[in-house]
C-alpha positions as CSV (number, residue, x, y, z in Angstrom):
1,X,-39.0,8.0,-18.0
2,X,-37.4,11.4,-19.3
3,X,-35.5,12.0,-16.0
4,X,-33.9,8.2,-16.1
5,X,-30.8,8.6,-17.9
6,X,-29.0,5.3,-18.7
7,X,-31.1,2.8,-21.0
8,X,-30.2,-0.5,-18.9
9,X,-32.0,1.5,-16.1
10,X,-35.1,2.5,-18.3
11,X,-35.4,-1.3,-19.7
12,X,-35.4,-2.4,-16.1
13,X,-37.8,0.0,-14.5
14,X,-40.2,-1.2,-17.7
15,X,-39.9,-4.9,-17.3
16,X,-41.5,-4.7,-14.1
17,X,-43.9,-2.2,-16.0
18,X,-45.2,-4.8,-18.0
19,X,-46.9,-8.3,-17.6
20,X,-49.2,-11.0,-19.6
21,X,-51.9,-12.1,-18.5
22,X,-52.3,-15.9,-19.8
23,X,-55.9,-15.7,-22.1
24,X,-54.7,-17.2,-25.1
25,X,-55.4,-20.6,-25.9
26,X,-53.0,-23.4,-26.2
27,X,-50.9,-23.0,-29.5
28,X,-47.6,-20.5,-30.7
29,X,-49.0,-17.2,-31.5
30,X,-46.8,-14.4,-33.4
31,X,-47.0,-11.1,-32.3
32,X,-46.8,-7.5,-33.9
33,X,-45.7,-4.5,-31.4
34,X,-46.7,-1.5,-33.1
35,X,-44.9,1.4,-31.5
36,X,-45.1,5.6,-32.1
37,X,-41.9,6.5,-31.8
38,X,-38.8,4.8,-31.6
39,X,-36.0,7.0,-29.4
40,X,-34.1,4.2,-27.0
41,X,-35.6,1.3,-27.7
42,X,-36.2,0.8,-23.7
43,X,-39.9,0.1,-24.1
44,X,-39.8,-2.1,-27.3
45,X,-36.5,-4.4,-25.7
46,X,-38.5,-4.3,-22.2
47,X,-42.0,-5.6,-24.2
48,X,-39.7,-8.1,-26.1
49,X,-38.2,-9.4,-23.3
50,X,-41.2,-9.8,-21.4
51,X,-42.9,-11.6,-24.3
52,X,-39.6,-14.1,-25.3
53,X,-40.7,-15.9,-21.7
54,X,-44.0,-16.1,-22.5
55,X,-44.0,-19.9,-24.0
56,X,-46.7,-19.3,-26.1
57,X,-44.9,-16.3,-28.7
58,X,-43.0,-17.9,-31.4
59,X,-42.2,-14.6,-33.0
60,X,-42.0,-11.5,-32.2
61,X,-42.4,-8.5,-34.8
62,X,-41.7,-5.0,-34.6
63,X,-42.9,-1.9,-36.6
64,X,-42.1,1.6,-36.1
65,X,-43.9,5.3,-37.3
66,X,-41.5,7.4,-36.6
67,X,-38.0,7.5,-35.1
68,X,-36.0,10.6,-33.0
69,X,-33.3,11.8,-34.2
């Protein structure tokens, strides 16, 4: 992901990265995305975006360790 410059390109090259895979019961579930380091923001907006059309999510939470400077 270091050699791909422009953010709209890393968000899209980790959509496709990512997927669900449908094993929760019916119901809304909120969900917590713990992440290491925050630099971009690609991989958090690509695992939020994949999870928003998941009809099951009602919220969606983010927490971050660190952050680049």
């Amino acid at each position: 992901m270091k050699d791909i410059e422009s953010r709209e390109d890393k968000i899209s090259t980790l959509v496709s990265a990512f997927a669900v895979n449908d094993v929760l019961p019916q119901g809304q579930y909120d969900v917590l995305i713990v992440d290491d380091l925050f630099d971009s923001g690609s991989s958090l907006e690509a695992a939020t975006t994949i999870l928003r059309e998941y009809g099951k999510i009602r919220n969606i939470y983010v927490a971050v360790v660190s952050r680049k400077r």
